[in-house]
N, C-alpha and C positions, 0 to 999 in steps of 0.2 A: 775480326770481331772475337774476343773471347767470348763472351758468351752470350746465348742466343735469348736469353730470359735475363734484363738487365733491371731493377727496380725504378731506375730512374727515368726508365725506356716510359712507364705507366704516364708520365708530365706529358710526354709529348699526344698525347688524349683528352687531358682534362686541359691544358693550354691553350689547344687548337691547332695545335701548328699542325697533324695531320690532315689540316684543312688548308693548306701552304698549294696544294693540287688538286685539284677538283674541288675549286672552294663551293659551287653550287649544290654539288650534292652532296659535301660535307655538312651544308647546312643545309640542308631537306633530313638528314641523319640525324641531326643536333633536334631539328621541328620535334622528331617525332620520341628521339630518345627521352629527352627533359620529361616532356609531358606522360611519359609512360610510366615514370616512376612519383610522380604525383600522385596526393591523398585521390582516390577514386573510392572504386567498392572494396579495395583493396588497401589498407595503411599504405604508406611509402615502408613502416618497418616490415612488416611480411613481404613488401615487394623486396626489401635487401634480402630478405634471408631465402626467397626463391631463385633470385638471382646467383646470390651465391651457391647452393643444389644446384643449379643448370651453367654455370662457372665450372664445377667439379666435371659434370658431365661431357662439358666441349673440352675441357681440359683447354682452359684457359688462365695462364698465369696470372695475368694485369688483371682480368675478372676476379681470381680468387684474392688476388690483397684486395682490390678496390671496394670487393662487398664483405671482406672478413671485415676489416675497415670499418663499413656503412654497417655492417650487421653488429658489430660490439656496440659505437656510437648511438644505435639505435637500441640499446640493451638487452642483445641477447648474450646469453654464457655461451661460454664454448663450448660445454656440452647441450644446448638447444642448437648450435651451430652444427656436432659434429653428427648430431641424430640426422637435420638436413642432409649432411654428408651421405650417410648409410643411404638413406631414403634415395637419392638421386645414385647410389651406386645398387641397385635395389632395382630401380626401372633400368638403368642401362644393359645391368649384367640379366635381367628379364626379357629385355629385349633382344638381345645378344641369342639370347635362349629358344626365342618363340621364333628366333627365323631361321632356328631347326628345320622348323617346319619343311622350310623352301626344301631345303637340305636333303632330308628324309623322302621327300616325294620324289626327287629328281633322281636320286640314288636307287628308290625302287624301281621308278622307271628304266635305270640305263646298264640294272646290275646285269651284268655277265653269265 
């Protein structure tokens, strides 16, 4: 395998063939995906430009084209894209942070 991030690798998702195995709960996956991203309280375009901020966060390849993608389509700029960006690197690198906490406590606890 050259390489482990392949663009064409994304078809095999929107296809279905990753439903080629365990085709029942690829479609129990499919039920609930579709309708997730469906007009709700939420547009379908805020749901791409979320998706893509939480894409960043799992550090997910196929997510970040699929919703950079769905998120221009849906017209955003790419700087309303790359503000999601910060934002989503913003809670992680905060969260990263706040589990200090654990850190700091455990450390006073066991110092020497």
């Amino acid at each position: 395998m050259a390489e482990y991030f392949e663009r064409k690798d994304l078809e095999d998702f929107s296809n279905g063939r990753l439903g080629e195995h365990g085709k029942d709960l690829w479609d129990k996956f499919l039920g609930y995906y579709g309708p997730v991203f469906q007009e709700g309280e939420l547009t379908t375009r805020e749901k791409n430009l979320i998706a893509l901020a939480v894409a960043h966060a799992v550090s997910c390849p196929y997510c970040i084209e699929a919703y950079t993608t769905a998120s221009l389509e849906s017209g955003y700029t790419t700087e309303q894209m790359m503000e999601a960006v910060h934002v989503a690197s913003a809670i992680t690198g905060g969260a990263v942070l706040a589990h200090g906490v654990q850190m700091t406590k455990l450390a006073e606890e066991l110092e020497f």
